[in-house]
Structure formats: structure tokens, C-alpha cells
PASEBA-1860 file (N, C-alpha, C; in nm, 3 decimals):
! residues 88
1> XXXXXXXX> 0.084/-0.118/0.000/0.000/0.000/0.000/0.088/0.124/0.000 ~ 0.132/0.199/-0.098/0.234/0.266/-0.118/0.156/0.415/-0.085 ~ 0.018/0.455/-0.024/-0.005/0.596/0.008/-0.071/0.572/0.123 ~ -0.033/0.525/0.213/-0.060/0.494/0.369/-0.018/0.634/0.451 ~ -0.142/0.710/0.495/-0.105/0.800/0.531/-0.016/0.917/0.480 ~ -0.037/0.958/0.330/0.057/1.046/0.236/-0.056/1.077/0.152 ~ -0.047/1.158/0.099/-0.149/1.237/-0.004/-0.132/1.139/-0.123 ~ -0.229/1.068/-0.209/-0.215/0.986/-0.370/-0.168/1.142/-0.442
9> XXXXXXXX> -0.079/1.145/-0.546/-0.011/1.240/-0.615/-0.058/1.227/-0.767 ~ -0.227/1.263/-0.762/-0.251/1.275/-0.880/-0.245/1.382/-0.977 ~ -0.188/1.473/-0.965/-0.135/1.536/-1.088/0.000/1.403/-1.121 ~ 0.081/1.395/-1.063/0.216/1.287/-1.108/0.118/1.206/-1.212 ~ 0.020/1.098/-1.183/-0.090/0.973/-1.201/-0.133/1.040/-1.378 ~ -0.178/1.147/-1.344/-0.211/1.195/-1.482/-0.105/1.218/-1.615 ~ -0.023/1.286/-1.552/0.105/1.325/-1.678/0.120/1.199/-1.670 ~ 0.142/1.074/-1.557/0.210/0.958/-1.660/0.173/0.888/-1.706
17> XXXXXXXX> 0.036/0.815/-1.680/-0.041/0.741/-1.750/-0.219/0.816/-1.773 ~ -0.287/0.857/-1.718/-0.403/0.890/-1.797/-0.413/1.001/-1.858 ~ -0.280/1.072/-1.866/-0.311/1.205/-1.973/-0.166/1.177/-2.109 ~ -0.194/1.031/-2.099/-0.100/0.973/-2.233/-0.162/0.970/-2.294 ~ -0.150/0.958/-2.514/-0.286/0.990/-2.541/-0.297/0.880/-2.578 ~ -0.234/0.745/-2.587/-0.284/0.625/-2.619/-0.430/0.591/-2.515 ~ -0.428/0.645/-2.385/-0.488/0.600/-2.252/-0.615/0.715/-2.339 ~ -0.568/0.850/-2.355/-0.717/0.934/-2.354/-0.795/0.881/-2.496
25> XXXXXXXX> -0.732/0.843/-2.604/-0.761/0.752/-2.692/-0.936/0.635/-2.675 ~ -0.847/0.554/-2.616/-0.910/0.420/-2.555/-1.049/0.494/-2.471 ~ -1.034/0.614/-2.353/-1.100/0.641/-2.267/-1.203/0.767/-2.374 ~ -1.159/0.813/-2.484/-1.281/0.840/-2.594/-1.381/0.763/-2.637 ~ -1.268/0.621/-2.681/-1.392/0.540/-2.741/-1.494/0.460/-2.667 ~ -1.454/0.464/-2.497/-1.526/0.392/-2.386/-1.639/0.494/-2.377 ~ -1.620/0.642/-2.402/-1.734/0.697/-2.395/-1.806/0.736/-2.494 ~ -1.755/0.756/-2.610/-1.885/0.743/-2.735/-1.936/0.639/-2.774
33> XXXXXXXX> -1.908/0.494/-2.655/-1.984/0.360/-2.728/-2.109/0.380/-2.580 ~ -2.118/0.443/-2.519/-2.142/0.509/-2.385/-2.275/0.596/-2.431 ~ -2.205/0.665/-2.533/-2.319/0.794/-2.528/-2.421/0.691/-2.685 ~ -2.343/0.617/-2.755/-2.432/0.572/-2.866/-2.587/0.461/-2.788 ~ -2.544/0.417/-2.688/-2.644/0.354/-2.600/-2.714/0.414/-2.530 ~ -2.709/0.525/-2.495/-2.764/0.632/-2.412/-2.863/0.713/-2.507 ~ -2.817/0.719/-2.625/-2.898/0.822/-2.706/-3.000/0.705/-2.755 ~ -3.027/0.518/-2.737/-3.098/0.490/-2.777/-3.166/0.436/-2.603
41> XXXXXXXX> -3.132/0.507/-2.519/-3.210/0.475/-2.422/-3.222/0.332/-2.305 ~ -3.053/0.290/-2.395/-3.038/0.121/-2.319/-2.985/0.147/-2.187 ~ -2.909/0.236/-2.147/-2.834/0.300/-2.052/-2.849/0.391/-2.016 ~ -2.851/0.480/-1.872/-2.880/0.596/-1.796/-2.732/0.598/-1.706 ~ -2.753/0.684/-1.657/-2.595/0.753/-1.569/-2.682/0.680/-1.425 ~ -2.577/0.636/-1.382/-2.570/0.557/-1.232/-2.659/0.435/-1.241 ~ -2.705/0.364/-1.363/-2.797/0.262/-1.336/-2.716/0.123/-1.316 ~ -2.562/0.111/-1.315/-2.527/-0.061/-1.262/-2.493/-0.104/-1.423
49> XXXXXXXX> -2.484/-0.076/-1.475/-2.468/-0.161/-1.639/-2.361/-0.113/-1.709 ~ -2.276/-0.141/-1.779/-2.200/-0.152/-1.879/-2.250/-0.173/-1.985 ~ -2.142/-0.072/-2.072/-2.157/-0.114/-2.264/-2.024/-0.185/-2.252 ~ -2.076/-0.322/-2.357/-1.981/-0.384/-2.367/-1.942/-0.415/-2.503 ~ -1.800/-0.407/-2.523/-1.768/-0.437/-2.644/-1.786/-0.591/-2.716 ~ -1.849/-0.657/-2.806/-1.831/-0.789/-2.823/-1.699/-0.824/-2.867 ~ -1.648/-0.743/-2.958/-1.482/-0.766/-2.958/-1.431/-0.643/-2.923 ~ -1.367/-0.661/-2.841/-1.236/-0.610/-2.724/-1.185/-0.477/-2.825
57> XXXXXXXX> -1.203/-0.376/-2.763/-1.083/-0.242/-2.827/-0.954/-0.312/-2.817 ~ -0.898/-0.372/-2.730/-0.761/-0.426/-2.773/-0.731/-0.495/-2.877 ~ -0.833/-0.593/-2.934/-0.837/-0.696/-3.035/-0.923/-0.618/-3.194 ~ -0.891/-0.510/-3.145/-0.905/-0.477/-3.274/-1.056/-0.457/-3.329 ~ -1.163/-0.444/-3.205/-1.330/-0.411/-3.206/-1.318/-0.241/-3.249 ~ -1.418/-0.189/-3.242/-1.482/-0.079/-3.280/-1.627/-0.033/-3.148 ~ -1.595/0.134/-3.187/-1.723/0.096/-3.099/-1.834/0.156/-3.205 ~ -1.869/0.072/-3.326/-2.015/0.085/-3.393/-2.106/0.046/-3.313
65> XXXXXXXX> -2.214/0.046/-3.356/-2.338/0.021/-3.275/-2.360/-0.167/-3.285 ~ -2.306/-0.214/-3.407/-2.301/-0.365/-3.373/-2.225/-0.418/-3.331 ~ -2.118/-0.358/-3.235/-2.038/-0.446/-3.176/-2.076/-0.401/-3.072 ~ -2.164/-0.296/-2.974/-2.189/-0.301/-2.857/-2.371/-0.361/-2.833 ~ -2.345/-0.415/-2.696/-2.429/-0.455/-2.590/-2.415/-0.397/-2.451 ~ -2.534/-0.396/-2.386/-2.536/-0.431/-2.272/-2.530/-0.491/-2.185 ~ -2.461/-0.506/-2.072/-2.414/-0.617/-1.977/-2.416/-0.562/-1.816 ~ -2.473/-0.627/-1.738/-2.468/-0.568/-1.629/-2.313/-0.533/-1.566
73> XXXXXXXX> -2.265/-0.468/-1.488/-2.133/-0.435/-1.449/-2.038/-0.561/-1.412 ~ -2.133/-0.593/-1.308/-2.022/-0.763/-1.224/-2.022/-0.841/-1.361 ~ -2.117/-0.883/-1.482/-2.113/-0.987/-1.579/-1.997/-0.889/-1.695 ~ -1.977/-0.781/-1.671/-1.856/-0.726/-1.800/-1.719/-0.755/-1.732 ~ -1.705/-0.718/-1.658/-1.617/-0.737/-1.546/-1.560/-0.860/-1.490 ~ -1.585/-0.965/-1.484/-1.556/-1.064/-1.466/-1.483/-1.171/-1.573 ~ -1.439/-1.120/-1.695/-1.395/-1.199/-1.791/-1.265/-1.284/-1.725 ~ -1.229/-1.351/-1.774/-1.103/-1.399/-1.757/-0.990/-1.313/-1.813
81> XXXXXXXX> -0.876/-1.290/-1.725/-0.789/-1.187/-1.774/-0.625/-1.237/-1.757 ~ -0.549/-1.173/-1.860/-0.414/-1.236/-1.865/-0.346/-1.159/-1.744 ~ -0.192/-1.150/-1.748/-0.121/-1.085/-1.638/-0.113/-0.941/-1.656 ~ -0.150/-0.874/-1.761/-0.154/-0.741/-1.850/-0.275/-0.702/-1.824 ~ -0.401/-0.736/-1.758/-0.477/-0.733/-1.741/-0.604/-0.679/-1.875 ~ -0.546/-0.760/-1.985/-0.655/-0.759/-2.097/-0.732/-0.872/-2.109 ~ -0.816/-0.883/-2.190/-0.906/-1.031/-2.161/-0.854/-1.127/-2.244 ~ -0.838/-1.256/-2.213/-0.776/-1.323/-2.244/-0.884/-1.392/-2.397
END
């Protein structure tokens, strides 16, 4: 537990990994596959559910409208995952 009693140093957290743009990239297309389900009413803000990709942004998916679904949070979440923590 490396911030035990020390402030987490998120400005540092940002310049090094979530304001990389491979990371803001990825975290675009998590939210316009986000807002394409929202504008048809499958999803609301705070309701427990995930859009899920059927093939993986890592593997080379898209987020069109036929490669996403809905999935409740614990059932997206639970895939089996390598040591890189992508889905296997």
C-alpha cells in the first residue's frame, strides 16, 4: 500500500499514465460507445450496467453500434484476464 497515510499524487498519475494519449484515446472510445447507447435509451448515468464491447478495443473491435451490448457491471467485469490485465 504505497499511500498509507501520504497524499495519492494525482497530478504525477495523470502526466504519466491517464493524460497519455494512447490511454485518452481508448477512454474516448469507452465513452462514445457510452453515449451511442444512451442516445438509444439502453443506458442511464448511475444505473449498474455496462456497454460492452463484443470484440475487445484491444483486439481490434470498434465501438459501432453492432459491436456493442449491454451487460450488467459484475457480468462485463468478470472476464477472464491475462497478467496485463486484458481479456484473455
Amino acid at each position: 500500500m504505497p499511500y498509507v497515510n501520504k497524499p495519492r499524487p494525482y497530478k504525477k498519475e495523470y502526466e504519466q499514465y491517464d493524460g497519455t494519449p494512447s490511454v485518452k484515446k481508448k477512454r474516448a472510445a469507452r465513452n462514445k460507445a457510452r453515449r451511442i447507447m444512451e442516445s438509444e435509451g439502453l443506458v442511464k448515468k448511475g444505473d449498474g450496467k455496462d456497454v460492452d464491447h463484443k470484440q475487445a478495443l484491444s483486439k481490434g473491435g470498434t465501438s459501432t453500434r453492432s459491436n456493442l451490448r449491454v451487460k450488467s457491471a459484475s457480468d462485463n467485469r468478470s472476464y477472464p484476464r491475462k497478467s496485463d490485465h486484458t481479456p484473455k
